[in-house]
C-alpha positions as CSV (number, residue, x, y, z in Angstrom):
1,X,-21.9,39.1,-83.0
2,X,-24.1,41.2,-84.6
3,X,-23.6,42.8,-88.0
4,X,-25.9,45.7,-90.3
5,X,-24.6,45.5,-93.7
6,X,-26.0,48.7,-96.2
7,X,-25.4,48.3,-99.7
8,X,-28.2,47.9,-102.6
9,X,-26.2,45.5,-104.7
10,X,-27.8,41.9,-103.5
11,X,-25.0,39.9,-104.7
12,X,-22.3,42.0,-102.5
13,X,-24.5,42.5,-99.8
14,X,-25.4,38.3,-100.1
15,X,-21.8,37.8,-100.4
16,X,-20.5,39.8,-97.5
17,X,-23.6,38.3,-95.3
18,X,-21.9,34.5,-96.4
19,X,-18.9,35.4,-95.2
20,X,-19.8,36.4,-91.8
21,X,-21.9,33.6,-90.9
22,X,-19.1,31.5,-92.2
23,X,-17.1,33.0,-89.8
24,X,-19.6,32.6,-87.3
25,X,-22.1,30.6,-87.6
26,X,-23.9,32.1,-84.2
27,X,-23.5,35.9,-86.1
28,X,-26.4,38.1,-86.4
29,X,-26.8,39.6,-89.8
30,X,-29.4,42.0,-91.0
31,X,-28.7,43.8,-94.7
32,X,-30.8,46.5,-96.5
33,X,-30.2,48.6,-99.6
34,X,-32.1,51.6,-98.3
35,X,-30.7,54.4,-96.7
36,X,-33.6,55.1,-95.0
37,X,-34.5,51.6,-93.7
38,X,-31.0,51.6,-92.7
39,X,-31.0,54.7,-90.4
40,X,-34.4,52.9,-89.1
41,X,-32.5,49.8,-88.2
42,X,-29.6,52.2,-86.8
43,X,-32.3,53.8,-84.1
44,X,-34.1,50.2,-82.9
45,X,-30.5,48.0,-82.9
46,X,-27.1,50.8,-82.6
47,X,-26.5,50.0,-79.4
48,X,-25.9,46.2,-80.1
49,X,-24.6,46.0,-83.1
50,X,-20.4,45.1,-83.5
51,X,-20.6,46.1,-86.4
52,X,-22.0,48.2,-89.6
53,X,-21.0,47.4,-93.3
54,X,-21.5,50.5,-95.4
55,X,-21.3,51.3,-99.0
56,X,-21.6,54.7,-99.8
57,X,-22.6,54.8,-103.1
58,X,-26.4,54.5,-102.5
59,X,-29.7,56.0,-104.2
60,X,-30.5,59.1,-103.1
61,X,-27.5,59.6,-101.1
62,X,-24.7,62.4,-102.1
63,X,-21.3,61.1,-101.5
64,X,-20.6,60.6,-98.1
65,X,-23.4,62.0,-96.8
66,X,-25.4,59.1,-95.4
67,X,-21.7,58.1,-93.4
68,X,-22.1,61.7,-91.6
69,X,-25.2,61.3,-90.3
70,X,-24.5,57.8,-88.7
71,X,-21.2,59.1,-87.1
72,X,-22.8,61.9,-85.8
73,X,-25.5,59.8,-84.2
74,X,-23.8,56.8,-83.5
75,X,-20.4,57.9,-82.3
76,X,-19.2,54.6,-80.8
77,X,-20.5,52.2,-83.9
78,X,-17.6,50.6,-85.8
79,X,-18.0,51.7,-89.4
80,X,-16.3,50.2,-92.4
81,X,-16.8,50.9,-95.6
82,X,-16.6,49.5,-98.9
83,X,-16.3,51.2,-102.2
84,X,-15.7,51.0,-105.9
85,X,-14.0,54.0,-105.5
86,X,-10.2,53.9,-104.4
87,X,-9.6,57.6,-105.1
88,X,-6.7,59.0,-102.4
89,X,-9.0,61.6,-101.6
90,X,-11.8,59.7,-101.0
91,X,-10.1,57.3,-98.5
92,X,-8.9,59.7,-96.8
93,X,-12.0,61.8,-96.5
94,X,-14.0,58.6,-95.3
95,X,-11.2,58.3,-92.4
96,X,-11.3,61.8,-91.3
97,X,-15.4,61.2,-91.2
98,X,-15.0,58.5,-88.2
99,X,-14.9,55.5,-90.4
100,X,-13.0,52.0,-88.5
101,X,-12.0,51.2,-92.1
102,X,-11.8,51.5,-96.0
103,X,-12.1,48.5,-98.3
104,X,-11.9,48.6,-101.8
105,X,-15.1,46.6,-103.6
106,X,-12.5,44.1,-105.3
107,X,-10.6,43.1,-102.2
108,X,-10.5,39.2,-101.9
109,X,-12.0,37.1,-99.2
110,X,-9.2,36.1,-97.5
111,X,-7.9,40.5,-96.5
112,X,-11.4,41.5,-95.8
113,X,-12.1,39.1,-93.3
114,X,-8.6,40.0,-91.9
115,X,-10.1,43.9,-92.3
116,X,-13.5,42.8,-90.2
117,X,-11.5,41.2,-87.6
118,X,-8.6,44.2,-87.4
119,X,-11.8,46.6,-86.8
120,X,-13.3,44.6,-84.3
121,X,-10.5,44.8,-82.3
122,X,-10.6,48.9,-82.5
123,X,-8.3,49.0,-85.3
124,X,-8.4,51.4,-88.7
125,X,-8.3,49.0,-91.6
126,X,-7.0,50.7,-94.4
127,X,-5.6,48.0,-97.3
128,X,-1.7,47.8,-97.5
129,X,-1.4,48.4,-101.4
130,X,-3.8,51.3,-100.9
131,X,-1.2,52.7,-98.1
132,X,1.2,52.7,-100.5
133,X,-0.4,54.4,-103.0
134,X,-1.8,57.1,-100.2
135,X,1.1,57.7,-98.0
136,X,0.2,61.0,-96.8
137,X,-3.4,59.3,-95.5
138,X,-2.1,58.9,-92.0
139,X,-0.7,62.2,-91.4
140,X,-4.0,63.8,-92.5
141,X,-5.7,61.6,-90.7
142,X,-4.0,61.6,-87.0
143,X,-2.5,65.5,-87.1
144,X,-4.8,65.7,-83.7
145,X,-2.8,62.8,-82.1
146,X,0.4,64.3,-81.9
147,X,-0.4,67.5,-80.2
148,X,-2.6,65.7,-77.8
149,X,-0.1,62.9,-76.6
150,X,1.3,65.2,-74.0
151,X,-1.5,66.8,-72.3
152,X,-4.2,64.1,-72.2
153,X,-5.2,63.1,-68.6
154,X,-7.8,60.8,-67.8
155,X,-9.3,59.5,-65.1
156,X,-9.5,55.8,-63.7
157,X,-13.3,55.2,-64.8
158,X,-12.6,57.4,-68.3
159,X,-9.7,54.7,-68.7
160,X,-12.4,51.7,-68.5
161,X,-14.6,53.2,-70.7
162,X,-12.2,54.4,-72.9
163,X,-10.6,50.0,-73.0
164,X,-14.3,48.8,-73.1
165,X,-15.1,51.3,-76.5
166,X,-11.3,49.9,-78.0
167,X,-12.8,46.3,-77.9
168,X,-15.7,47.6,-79.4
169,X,-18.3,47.3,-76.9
170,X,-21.4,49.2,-77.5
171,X,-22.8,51.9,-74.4
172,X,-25.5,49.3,-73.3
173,X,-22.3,46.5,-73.1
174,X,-20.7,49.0,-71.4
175,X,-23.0,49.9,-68.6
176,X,-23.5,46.1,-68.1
177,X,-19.4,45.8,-68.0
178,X,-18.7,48.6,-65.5
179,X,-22.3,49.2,-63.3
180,X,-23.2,52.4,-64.8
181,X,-26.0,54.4,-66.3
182,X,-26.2,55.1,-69.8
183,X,-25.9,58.9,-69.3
184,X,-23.0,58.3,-67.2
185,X,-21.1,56.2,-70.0
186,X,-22.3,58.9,-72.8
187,X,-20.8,61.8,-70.0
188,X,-17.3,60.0,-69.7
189,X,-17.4,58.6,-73.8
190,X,-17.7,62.8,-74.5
191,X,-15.3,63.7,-71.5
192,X,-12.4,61.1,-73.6
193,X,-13.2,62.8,-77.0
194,X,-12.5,66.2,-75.5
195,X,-9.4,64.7,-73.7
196,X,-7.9,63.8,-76.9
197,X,-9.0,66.8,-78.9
198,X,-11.1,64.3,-80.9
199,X,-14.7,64.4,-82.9
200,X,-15.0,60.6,-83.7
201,X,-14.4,57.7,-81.8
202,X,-12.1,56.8,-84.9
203,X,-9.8,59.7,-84.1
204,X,-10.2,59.0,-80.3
205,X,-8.6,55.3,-80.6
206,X,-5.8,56.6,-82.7
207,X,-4.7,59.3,-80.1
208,X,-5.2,56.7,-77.0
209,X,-3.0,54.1,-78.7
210,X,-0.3,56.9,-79.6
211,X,-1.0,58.3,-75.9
212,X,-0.1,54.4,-74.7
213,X,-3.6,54.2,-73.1
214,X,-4.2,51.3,-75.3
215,X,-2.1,48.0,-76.1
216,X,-1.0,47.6,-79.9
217,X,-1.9,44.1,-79.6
């Protein structure tokens, strides 16, 4: 597995890096502070990473601003964040973005690797006490699922792509998986956003599991 984590603080970031290796001692790990070395790494390793870690509050960056540009250019890369901030807004705005996930900075261990795992498997992590507190988070955040449950109609190939992105594979996994080109898997990743009236792959996986094109478990 390979994992970018982006956050300047060096005892998080050392933290979070621990944990993943602990989990897997094989993992990959690379971790920067800078948003711009960040977006560097982004363009040379997107494509095979499982994973990015992503803090919003950086230097230089406004808000959520640095999370926009990666969605927008990495549409397929699992993003979770973590944040001092638990603000209902906030959450909910970073969900709406394309995020996988929200974690709050003071979650323990023991949830967040839970979190990673849940996000790896094409879930949206967001903490249960934070549900709680934010119970009108999911119907802000999936109001495109429900009117496009009934009309969505893919085809047999957009259905593979659409289980290999839900386990998280990145396009050059994919091409490898099913025997086609990068711009055909880019042509049938955009043909399942427009089938689900989605702009993310976030909001894409929520409609295909309320469409029953993906498994719960």
């Amino acid at each position: 597995m390979q994992y970018l984590i982006v956050d300047d603080h060096a005892l998080l970031a050392g933290a979070l890096k621990f944990l993943l290796e602990s989990r897997d001692p094989n993992a990959e790990v690379q971790t920067t502070g800078d948003p711009s070395h960040a977006l560097t790494l982004l363009d040379a390793h997107a494509d095979e990473l499982n994973l990015l870690i992503l803090d919003l509050n950086l230097p230089g960056v406004e808000g959520t601003e640095l999370l926009e540009v990666i969605v927008a250019r990495y549409p397929t890369l699992k993003v979770l964040v973590v944040s001092g901030s638990t603000d209902k807004d906030n959450i909910v705005n970073v969900l709406q973005l394309g995020a996988a996930g929200f974690v709050p900075k003071s979650l323990e261990t023991e949830t967040l690797s839970n979190a990673i795992d849940f996000v790896l498997k094409g879930g949206v992590f967001i903490p249960t006490q934070l549900l709680n507190e934010t119970q009108d988070a999911q119907s802000f955040v999936l109001p495109t699922v429900e009117k496009t449950v009934p009309d969505v109609h893919l085809t047999e190939r957009q259905q593979d792509v659409l289980v290999e992105l839900a386990k998280g594979s990145p396009i050059k996994r994919i091409c490898l998986n099913l025997g086609l080109s990068e711009g055909t898997v880019k042509t049938h990743v955009g043909a399942i956003y427009r089938a689900f009236g989605a702009s993310n792959r976030t909001e894409a996986l929520l409609a295909a599991r309320r469409a029953g094109f993906i498994s719960e478990d």
